[in-house]
Backbone bond lengths (Angstrom), bond angles and torsions (degrees), N, CA, C in turn:
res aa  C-N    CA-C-N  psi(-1)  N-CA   C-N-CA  omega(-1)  CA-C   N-CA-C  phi
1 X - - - 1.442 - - 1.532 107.85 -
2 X 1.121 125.39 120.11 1.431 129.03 -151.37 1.837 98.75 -129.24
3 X 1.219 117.44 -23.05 1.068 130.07 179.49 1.286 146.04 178.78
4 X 1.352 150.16 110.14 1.728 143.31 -141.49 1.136 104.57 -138.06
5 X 1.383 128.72 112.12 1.477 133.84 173.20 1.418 108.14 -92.50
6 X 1.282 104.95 139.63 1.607 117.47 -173.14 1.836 111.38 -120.09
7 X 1.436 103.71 112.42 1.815 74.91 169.91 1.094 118.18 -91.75
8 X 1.107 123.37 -161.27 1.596 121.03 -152.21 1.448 89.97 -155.23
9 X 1.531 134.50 137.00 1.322 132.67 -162.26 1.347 97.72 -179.34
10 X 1.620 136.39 -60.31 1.244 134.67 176.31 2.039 111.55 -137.09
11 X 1.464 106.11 174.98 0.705 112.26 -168.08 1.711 119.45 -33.92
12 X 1.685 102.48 -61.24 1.301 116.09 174.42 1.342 130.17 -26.37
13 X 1.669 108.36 -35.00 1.428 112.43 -165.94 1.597 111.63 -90.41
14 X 1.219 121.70 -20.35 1.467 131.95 150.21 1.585 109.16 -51.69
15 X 1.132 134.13 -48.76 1.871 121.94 169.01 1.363 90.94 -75.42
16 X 1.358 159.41 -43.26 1.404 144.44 167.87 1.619 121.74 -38.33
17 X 1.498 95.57 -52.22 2.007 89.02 163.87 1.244 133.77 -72.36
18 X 1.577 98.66 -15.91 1.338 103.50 -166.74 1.587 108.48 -76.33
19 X 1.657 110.37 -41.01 1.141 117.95 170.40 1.687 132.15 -34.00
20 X 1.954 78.81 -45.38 1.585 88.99 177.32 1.248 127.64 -90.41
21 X 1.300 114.52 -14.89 1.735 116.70 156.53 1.321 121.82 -73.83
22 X 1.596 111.99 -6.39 1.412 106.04 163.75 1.836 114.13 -102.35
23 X 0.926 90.66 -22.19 1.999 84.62 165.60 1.179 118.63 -72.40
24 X 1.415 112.11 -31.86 1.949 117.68 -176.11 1.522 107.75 -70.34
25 X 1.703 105.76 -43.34 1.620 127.66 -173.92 1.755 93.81 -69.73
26 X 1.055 117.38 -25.29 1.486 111.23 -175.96 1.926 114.79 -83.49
27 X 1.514 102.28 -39.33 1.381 110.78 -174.38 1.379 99.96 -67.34
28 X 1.467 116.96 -47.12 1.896 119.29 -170.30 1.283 98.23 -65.44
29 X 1.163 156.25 19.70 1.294 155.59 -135.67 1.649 154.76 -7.14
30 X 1.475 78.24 50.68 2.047 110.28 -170.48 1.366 106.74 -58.08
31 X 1.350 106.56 136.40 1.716 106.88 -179.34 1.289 108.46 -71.09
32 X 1.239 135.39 -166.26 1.380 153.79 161.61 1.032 99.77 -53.45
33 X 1.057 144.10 -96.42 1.827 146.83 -172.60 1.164 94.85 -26.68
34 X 1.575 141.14 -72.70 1.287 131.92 -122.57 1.884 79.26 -94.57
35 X 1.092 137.72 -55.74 1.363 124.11 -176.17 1.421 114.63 -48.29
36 X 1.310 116.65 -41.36 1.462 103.31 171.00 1.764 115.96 -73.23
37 X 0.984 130.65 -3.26 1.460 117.32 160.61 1.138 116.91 -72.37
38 X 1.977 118.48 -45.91 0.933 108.07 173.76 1.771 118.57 -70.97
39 X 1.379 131.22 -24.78 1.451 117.20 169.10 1.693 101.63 -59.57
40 X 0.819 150.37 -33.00 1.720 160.61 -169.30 1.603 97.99 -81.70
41 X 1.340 142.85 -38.42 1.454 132.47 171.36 1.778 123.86 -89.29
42 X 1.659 102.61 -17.83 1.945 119.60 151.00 1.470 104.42 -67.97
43 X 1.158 127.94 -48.47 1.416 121.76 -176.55 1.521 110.30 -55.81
44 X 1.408 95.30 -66.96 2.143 89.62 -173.22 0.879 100.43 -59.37
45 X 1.442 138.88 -59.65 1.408 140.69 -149.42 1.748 107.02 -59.07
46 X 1.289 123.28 -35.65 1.540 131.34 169.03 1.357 101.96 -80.78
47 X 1.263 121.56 -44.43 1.568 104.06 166.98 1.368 124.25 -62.30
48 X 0.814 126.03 -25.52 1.887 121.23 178.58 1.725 96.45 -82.58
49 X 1.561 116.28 -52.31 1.591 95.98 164.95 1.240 123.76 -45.44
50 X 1.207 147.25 -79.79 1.856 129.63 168.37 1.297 115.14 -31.87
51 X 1.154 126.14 -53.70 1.161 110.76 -173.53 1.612 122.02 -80.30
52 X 0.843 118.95 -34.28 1.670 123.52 168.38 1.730 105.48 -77.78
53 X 1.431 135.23 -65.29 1.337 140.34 -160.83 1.488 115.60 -86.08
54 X 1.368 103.60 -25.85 1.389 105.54 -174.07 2.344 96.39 87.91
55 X 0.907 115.40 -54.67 1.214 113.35 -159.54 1.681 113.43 -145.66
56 X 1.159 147.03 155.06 0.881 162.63 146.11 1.481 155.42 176.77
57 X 1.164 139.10 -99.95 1.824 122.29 154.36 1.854 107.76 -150.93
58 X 0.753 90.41 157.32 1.682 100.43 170.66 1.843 108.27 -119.94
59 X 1.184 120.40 123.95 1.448 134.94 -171.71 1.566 95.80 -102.35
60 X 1.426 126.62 109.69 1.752 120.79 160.47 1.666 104.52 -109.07
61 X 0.974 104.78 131.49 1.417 105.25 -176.90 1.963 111.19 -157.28
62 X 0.841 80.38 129.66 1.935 108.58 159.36 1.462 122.97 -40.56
63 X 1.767 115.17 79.79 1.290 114.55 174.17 1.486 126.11 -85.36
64 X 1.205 105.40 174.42 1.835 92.95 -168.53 1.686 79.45 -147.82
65 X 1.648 107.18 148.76 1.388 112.06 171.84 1.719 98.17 -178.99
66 X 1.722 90.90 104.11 1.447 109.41 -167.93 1.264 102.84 63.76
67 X 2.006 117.14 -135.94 1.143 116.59 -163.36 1.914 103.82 -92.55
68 X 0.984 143.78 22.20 1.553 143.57 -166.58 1.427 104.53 -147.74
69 X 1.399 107.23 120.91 1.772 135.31 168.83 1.027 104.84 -102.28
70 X 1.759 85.84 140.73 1.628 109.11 -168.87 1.755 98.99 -130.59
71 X 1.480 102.41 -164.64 1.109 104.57 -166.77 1.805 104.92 -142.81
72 X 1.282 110.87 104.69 1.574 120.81 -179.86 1.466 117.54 -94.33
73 X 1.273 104.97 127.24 1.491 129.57 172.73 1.769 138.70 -104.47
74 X 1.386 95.42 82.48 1.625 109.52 -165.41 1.479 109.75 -91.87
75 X 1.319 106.87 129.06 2.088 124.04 -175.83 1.737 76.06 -112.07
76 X 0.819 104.58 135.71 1.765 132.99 145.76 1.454 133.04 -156.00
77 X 1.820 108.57 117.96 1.062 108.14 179.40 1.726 122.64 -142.57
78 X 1.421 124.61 176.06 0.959 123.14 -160.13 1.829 101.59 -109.00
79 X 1.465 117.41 55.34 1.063 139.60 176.39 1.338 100.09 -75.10
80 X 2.016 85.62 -164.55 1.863 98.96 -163.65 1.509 107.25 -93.29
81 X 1.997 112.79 -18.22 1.498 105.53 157.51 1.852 72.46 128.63
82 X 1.202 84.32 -173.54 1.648 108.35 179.85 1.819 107.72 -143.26
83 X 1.520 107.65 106.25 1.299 111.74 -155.42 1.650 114.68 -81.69
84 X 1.352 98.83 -12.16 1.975 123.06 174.65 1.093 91.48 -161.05
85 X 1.361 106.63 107.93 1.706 141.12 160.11 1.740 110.00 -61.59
86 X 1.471 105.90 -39.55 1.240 99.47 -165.80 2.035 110.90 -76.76
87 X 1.766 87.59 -43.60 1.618 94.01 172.29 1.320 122.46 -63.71
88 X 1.820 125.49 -19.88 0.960 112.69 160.13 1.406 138.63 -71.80
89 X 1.498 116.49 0.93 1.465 146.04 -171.19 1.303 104.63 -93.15
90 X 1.458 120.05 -12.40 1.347 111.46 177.14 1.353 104.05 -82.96
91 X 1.366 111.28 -179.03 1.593 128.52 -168.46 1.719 98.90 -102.43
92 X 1.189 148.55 110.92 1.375 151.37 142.24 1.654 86.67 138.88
93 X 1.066 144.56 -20.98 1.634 138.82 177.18 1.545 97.50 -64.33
94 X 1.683 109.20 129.90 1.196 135.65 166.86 1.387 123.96 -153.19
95 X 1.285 110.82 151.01 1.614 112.48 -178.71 1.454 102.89 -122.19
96 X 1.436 118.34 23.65 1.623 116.30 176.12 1.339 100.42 -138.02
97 X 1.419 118.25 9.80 1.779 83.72 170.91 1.520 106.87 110.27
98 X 1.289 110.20 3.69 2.232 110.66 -142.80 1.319 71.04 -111.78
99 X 1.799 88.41 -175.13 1.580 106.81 177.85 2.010 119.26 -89.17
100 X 1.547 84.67 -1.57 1.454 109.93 175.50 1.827 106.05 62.01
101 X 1.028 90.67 42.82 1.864 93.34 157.03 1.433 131.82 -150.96
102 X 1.470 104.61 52.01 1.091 125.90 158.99 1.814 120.43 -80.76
103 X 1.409 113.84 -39.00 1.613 102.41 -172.92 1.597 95.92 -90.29
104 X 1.256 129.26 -35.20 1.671 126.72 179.37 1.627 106.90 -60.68
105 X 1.699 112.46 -45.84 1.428 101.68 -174.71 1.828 115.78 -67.77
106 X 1.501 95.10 -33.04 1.744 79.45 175.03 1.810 121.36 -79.64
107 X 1.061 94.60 -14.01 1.630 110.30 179.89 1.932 105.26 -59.20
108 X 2.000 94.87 -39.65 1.598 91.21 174.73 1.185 111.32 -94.75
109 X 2.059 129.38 0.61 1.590 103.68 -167.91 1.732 93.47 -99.05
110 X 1.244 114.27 7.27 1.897 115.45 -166.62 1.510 93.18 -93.18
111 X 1.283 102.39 155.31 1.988 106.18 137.84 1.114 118.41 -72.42
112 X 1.113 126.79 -57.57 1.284 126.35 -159.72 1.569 111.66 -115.49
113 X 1.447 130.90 134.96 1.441 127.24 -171.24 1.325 123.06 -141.78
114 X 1.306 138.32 115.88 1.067 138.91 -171.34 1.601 115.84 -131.56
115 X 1.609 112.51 140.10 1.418 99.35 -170.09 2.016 93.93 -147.99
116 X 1.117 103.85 123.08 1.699 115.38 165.86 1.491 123.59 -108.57
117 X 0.761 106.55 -165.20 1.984 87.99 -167.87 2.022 96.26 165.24
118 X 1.336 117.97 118.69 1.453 105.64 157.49 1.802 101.96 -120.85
119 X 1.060 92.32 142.52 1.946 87.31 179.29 2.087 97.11 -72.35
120 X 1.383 104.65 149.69 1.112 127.12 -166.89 1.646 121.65 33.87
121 X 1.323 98.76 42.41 1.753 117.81 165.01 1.458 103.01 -134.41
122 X 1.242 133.53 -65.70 1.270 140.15 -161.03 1.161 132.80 131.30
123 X 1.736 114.76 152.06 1.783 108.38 166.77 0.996 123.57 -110.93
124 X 1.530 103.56 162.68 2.126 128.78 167.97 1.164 96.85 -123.60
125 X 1.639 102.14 132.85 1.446 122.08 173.23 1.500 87.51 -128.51
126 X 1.586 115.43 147.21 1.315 132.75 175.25 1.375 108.88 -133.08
127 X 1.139 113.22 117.86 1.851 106.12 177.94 1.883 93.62 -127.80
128 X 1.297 108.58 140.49 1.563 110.62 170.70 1.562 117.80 -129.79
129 X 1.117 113.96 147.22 1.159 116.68 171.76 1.399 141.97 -114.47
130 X 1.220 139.04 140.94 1.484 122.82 -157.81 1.508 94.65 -127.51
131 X 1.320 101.92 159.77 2.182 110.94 -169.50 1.729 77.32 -68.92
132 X 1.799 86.06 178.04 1.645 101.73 157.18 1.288 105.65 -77.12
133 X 1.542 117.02 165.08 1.016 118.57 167.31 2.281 121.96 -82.01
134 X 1.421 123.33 115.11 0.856 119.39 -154.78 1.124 95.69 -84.39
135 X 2.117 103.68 143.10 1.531 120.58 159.92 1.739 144.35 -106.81
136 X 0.908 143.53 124.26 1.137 129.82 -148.54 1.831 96.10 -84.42
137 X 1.145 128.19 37.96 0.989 129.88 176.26 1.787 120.75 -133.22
138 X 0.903 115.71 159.64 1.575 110.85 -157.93 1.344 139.23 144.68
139 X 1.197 152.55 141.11 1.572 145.07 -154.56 1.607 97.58 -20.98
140 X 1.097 122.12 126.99 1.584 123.65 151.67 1.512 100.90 86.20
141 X 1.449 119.65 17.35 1.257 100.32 174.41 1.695 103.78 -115.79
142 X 1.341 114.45 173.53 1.806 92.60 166.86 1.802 102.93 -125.70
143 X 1.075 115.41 150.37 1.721 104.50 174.73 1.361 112.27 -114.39
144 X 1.003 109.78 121.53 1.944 123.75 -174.55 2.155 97.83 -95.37
């Protein structure tokens, strides 16, 4: 699975991505925690599409960089734009009414975060995520 585009149109299709960022997050082999951030950054991220755009897609897809795959999460839509990117990055700033921590909380559950925005064109937000890095050390092991 290399990549699954989702559109985004009504409620339903937000538990439709979510599904699929948790099967992809499951195959790359994300623990519990780290899959639920990523089901928690499909959620807002499709929620600010309905609610800001009315409509658009969610991109989950299969990154590769060197030897460790991750898992990227693309919102793009043909909304009203984001007119200060930076003030919307704060924590309690909203233009719907919310508790306004949807773009700050995924900004802290990702590694990596990227957000563009033109007012009356639209935005892409990209957040990715990478496994932990695994140790062969741990209850019952010894390290020489």
């Amino acid at each position: 699975m290399e990549a699954v585009v989702c559109p985004i149109r009504r409620e339903v299709d937000v538990y439709v991505a979510m599904g699929r960022a948790r099967d992809m997050a499951t195959a790359l082999g994300f623990d519990d925690i780290d899959r639920t951030r990523i089901e928690i950054t499909v959620l807002e991220l499709t929620r600010n599409i309905l609610v800001h755009a009315g409509s658009g897609e969610l991109m989950i897809e299969r990154v590769i960089d060197g030897d460790r795959q991750g898992i990227a999460i693309e919102a793009r839509d043909q909304g009203p734009g984001i007119a200060d990117i930076a003030l919307a990055l704060r924590d309690g700033y909203s233009t719907a009414q919310t508790l306004g921590a949807g773009l700050p909380g995924v900004q802290r559950l990702m590694d990596d975060f990227h957000i563009e925005s033109t007012v009356g064109v639209g935005t892409r937000v990209r957040a990715v995520k990478w496994p932990k890095k695994r140790t062969n050390s741990g209850p019952g092991k010894v390290r020489r």
